[in-house]
N, CA, C and O atoms as CSV, one atom per row, in Angstrom:
chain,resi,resn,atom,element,x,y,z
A,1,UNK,N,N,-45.637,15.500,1.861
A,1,UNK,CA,C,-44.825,14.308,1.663
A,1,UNK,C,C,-43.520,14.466,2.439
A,1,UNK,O,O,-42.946,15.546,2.297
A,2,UNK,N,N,-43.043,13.680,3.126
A,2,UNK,CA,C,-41.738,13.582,3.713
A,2,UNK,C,C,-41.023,13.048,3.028
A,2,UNK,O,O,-41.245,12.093,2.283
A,3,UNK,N,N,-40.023,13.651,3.224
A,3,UNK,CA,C,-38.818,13.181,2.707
A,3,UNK,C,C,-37.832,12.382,3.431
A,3,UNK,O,O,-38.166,11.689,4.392
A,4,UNK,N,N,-36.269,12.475,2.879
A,4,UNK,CA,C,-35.660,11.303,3.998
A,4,UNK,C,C,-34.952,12.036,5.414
A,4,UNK,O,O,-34.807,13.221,5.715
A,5,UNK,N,N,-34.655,10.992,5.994
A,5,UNK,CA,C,-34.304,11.630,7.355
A,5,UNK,C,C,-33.063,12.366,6.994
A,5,UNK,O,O,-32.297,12.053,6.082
A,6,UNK,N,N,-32.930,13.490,7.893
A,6,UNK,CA,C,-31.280,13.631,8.119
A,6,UNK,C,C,-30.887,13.156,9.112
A,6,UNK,O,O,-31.631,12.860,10.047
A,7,UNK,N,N,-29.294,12.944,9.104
A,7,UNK,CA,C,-29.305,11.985,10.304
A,7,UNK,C,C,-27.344,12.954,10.383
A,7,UNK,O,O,-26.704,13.498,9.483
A,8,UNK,N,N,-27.046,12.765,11.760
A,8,UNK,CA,C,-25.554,13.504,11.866
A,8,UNK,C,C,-24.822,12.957,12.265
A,8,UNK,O,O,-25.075,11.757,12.375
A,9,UNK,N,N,-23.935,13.272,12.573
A,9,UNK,CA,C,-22.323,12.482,12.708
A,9,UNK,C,C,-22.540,11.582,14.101
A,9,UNK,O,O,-22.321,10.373,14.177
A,10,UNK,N,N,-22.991,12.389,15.125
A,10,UNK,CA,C,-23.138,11.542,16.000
A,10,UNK,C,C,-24.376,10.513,16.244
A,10,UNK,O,O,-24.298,9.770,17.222
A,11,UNK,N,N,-25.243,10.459,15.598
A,11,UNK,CA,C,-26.155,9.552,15.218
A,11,UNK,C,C,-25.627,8.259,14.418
A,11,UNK,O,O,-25.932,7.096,14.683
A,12,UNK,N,N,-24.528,8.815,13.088
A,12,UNK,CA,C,-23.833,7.570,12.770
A,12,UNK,C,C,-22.778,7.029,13.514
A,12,UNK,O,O,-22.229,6.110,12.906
A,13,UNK,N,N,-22.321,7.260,14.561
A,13,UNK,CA,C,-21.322,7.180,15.480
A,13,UNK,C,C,-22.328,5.879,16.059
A,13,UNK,O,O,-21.983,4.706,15.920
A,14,UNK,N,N,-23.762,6.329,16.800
A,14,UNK,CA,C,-24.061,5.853,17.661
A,14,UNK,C,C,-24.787,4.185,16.747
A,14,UNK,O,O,-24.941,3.105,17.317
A,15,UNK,N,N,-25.000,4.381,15.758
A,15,UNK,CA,C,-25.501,3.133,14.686
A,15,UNK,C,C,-24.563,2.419,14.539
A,15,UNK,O,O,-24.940,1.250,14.454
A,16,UNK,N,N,-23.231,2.558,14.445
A,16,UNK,CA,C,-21.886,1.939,14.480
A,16,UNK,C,C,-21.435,1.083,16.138
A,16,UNK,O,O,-20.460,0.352,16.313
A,17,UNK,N,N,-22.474,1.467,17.159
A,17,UNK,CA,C,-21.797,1.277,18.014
A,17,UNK,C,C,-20.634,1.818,18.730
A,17,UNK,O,O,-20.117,1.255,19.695
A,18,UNK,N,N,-20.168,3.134,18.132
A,18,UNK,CA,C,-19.164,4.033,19.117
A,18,UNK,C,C,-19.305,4.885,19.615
A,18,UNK,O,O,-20.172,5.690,19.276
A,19,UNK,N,N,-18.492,5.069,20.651
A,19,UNK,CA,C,-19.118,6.339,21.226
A,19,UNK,C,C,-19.625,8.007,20.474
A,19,UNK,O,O,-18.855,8.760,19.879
A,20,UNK,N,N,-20.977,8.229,20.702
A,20,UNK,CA,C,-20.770,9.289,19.469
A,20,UNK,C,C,-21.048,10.840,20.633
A,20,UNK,O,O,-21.974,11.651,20.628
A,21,UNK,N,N,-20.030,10.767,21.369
A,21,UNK,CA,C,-20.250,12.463,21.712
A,21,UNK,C,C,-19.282,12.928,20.797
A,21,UNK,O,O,-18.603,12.313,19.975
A,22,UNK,N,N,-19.350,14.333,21.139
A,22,UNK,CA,C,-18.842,15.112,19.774
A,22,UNK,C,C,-16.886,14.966,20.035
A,22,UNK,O,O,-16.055,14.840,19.136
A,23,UNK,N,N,-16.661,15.027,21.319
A,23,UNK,CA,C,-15.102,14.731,21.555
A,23,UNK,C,C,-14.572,13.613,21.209
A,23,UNK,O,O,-13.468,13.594,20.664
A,24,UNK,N,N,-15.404,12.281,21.516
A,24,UNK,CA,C,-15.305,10.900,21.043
A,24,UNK,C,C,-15.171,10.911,19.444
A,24,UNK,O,O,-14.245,10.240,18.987
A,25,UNK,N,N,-15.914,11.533,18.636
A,25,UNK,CA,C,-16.010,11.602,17.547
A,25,UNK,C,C,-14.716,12.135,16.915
A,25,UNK,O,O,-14.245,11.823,15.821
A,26,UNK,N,N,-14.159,13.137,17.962
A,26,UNK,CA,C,-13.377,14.041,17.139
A,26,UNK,C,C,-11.833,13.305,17.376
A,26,UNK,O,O,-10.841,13.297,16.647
A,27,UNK,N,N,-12.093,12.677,18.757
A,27,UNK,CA,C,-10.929,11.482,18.718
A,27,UNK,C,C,-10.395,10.604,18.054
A,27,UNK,O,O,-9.242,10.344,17.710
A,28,UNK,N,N,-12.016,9.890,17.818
A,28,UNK,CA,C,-11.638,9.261,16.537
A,28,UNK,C,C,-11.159,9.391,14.955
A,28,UNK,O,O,-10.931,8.514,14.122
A,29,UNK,N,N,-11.124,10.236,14.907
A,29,UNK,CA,C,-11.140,11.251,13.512
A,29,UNK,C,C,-9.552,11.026,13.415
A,29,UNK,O,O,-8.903,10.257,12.705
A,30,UNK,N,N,-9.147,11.991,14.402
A,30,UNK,CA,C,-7.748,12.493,14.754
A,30,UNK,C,C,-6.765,11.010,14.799
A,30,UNK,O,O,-5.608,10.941,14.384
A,31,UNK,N,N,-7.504,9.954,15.369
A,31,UNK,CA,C,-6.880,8.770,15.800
A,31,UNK,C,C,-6.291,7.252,14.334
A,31,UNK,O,O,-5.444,6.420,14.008
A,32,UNK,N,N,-7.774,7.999,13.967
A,32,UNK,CA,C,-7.664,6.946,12.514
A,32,UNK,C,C,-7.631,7.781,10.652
A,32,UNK,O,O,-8.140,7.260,9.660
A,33,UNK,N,N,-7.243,8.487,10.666
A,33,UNK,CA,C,-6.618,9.210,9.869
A,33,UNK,C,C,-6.286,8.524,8.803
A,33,UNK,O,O,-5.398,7.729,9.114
A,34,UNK,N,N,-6.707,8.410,7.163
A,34,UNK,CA,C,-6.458,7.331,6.407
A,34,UNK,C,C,-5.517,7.751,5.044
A,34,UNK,O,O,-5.428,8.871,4.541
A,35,UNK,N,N,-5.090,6.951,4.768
A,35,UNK,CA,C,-4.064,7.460,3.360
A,35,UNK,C,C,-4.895,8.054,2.369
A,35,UNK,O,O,-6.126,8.022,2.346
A,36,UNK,N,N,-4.188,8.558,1.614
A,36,UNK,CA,C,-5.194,9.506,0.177
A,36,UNK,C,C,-5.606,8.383,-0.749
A,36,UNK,O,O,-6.508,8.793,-1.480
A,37,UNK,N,N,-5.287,7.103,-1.002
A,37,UNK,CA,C,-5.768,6.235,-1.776
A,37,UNK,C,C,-6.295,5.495,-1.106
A,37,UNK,O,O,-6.430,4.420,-1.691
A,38,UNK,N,N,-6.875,5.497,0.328
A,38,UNK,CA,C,-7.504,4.246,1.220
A,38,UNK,C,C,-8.778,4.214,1.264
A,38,UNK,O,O,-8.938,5.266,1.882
A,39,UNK,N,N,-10.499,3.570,0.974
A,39,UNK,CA,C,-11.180,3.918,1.005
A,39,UNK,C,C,-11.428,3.557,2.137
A,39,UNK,O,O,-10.929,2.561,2.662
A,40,UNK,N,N,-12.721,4.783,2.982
A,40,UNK,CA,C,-12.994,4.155,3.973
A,40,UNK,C,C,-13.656,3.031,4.615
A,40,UNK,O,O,-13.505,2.842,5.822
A,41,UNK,N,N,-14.499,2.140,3.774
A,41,UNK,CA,C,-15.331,1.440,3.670
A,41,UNK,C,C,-14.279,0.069,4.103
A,41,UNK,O,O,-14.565,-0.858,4.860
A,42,UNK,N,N,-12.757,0.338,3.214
A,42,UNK,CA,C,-12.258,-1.072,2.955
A,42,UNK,C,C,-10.987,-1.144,4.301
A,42,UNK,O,O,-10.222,-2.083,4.521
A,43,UNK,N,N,-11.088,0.119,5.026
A,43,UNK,CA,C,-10.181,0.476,6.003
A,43,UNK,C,C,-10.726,-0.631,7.218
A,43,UNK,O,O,-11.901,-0.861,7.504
A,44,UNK,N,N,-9.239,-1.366,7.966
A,44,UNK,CA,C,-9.040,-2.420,9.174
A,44,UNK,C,C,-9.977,-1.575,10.300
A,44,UNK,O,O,-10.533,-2.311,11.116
A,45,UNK,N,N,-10.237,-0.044,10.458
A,45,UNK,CA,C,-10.358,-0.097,11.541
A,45,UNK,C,C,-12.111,-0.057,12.062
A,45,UNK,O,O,-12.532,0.621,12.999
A,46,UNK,N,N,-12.930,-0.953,11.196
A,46,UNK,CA,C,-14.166,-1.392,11.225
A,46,UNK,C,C,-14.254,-2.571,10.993
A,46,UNK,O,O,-13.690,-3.297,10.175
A,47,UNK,N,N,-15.512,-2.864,12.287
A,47,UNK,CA,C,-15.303,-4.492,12.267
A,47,UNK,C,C,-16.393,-4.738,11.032
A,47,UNK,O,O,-16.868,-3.901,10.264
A,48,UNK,N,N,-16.648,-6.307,11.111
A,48,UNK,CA,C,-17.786,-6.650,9.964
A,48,UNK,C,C,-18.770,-6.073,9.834
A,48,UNK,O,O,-19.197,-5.796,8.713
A,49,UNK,N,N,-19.388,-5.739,10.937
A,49,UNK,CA,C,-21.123,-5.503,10.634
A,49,UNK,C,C,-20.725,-4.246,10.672
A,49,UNK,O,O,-21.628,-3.891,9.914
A,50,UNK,N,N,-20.001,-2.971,10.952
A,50,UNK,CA,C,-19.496,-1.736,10.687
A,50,UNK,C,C,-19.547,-1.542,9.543
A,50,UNK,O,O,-20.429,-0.842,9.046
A,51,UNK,N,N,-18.017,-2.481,8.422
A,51,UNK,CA,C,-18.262,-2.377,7.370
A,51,UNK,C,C,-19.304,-2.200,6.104
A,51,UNK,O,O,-19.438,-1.361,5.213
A,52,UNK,N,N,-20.159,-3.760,6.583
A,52,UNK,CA,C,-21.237,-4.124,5.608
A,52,UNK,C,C,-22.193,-3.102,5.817
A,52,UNK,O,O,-22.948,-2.990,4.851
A,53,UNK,N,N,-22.518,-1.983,7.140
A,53,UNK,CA,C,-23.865,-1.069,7.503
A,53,UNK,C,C,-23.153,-0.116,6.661
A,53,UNK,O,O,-23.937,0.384,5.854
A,54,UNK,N,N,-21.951,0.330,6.542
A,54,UNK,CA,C,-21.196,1.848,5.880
A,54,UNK,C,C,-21.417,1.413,4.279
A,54,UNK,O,O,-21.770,2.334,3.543
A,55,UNK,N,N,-21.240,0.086,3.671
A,55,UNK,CA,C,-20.990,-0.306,2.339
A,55,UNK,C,C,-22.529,-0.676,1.871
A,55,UNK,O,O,-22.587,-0.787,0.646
A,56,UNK,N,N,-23.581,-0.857,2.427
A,56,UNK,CA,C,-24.808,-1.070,1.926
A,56,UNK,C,C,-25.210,0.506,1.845
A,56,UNK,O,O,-25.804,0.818,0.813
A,57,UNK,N,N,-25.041,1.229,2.506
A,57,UNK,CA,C,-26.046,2.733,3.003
A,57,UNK,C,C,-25.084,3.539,1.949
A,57,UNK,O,O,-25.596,4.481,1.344
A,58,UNK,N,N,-23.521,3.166,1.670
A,58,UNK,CA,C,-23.235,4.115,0.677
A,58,UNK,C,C,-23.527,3.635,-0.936
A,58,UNK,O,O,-23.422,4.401,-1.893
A,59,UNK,N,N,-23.947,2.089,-1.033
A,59,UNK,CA,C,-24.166,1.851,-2.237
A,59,UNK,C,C,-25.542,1.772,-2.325
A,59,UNK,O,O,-25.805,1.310,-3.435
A,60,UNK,N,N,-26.897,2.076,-1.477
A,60,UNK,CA,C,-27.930,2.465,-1.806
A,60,UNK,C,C,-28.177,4.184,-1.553
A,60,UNK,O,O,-29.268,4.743,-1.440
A,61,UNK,N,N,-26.962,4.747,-1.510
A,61,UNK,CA,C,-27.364,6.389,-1.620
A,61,UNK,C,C,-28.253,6.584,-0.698
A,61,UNK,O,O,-29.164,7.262,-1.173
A,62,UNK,N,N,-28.467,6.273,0.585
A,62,UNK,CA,C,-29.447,6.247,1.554
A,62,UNK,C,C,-29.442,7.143,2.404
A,62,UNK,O,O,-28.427,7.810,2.209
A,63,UNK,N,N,-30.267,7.710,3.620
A,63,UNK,CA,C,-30.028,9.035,4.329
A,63,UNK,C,C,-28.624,8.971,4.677
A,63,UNK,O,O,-27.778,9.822,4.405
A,64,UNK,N,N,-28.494,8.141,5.154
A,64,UNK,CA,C,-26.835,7.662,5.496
A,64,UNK,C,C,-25.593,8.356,4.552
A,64,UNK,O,O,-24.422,8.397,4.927
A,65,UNK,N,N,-26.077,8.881,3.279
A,65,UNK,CA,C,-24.790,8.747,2.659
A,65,UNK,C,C,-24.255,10.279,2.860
A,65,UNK,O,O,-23.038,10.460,2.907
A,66,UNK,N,N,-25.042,11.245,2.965
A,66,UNK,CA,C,-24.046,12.811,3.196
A,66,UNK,C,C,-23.241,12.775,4.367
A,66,UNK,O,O,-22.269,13.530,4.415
A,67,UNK,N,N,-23.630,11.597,5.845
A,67,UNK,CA,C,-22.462,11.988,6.824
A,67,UNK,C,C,-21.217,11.160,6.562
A,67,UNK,O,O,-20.040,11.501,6.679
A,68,UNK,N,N,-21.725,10.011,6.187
A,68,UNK,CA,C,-20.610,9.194,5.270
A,68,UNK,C,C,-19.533,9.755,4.499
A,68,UNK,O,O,-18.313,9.596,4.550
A,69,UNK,N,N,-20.413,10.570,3.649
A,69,UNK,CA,C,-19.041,11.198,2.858
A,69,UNK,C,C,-18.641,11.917,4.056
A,69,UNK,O,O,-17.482,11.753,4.437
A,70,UNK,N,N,-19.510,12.786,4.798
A,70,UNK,CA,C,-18.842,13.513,5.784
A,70,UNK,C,C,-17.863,13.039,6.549
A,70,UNK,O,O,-17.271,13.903,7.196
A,71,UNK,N,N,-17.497,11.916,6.685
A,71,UNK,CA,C,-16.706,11.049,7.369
A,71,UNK,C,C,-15.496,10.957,6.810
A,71,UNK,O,O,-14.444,11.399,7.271
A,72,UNK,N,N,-15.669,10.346,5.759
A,72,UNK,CA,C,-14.809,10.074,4.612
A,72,UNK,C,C,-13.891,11.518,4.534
A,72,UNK,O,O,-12.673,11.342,4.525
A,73,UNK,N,N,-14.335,12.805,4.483
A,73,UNK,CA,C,-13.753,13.442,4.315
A,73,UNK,C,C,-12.980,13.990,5.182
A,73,UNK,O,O,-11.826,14.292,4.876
A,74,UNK,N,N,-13.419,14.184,6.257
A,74,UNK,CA,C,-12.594,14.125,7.410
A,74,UNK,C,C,-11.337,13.406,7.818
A,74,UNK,O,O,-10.258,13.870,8.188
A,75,UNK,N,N,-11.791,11.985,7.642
A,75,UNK,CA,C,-10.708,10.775,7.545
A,75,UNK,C,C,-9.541,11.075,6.878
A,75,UNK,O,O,-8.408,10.784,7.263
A,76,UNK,N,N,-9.948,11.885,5.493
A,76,UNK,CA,C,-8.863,11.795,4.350
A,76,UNK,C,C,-8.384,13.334,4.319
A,76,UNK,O,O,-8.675,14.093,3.394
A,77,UNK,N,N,-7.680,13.674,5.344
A,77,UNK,CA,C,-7.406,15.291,5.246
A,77,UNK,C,C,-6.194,15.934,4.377
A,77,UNK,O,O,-5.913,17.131,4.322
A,78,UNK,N,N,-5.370,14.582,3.533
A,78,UNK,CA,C,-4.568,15.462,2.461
A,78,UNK,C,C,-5.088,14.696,0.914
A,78,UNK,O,O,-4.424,14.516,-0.106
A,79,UNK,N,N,-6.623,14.320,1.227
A,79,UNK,CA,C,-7.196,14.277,-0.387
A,79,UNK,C,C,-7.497,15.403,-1.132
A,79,UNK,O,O,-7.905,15.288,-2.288
């Protein structure tokens, strides 16, 4: 039986539409940096269909959701 995919940072980079090499990635990281009470989901710097793909995949717990948090955590480096 298979199970679900794993899928990595730059794979969700590239589902988002941004550039997902690993420097691009790490640019972005560095670039958009979010407050300790900001979630990322509700953060300006994703457009609509960004949003709604990050807010469906984290509210169905989907392969999607460990780089997500992985994201999230990154984003939020004095949570």
């Amino acid at each position: 039986m298979l199970g679900e995919p794993e899928y990595s940072m730059n794979e969700l980079f590239a589902q988002l539409g941004l550039d997902s090499s690993d420097e691009a990635i790490d640019g972005f990281v560095e670039k958009n940096q979010l407050a300790k009470n900001e979630k990322l989901i509700e953060s300006d710097i994703w457009n609509d269909n960004q949003r709604m793909f990050l807010q469906e995949e984290w509210t169905k717990d989907a392969a999607w959701v460990e780089i997500i948090d992985d994201l999230n955590v990154r984003m939020h480096p004095d949570a």
